[in-house]
N, C-alpha and C positions, 0 to 999 in steps of 0.2 A: 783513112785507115784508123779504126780504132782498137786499141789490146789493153785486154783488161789484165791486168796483174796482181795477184794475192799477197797483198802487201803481208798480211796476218802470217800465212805461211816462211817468209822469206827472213834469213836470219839478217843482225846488223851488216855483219860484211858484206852479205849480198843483196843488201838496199846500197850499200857505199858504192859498191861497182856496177852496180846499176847505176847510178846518181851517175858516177862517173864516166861512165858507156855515154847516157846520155849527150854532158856535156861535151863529152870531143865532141861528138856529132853537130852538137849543134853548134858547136863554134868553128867546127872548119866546115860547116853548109849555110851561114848565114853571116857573111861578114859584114853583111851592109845594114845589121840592123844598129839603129842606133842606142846607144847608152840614156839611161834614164834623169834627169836633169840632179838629185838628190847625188848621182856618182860622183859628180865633180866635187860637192860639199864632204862626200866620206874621204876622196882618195884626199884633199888639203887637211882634213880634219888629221889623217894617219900620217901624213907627211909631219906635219907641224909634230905629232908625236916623237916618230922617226929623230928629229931634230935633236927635240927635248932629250932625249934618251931614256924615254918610255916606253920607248915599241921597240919590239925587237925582230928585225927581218930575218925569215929563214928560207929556207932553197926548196922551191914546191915537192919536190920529189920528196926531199927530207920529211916535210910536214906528212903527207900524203902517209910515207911508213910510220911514222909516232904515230898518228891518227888511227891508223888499220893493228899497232900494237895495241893501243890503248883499250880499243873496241872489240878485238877479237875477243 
């Protein structure tokens, strides 16, 4: 099945929850795919941040509404 979608028409938000729609989907219909060999060098690279006390972790949900304020 292919659907075509008018990106041109659609405002930022509803590219965002579209993006969003997407990935639930595909992340609770495809758990067996595997992760791409570069994921393990990003998630040590952000740990070793995390550590340092240069990254600063926040709660998805949180980020998700900062994100949808910032952009609306």
């Amino acid at each position: 099945m292919t659907t075509s979608i008018q990106l041109d028409r659609m405002t930022r938000v509803e590219k965002l929850q579209t993006m969003e729609a997407i990935w639930d989907d595909l992340s609770h219909a495809e758990p067996a795919v595997e992760s791409p060999a570069w994921h393990e060098a990003a998630l040590q690279e952000t740990g070793a941040r995390v550590a340092a006390g240069q990254e600063r972790i926040a709660d998805w949900e949180m980020a998700k509404r900062e994100l949808r304020m910032r952009f609306e």
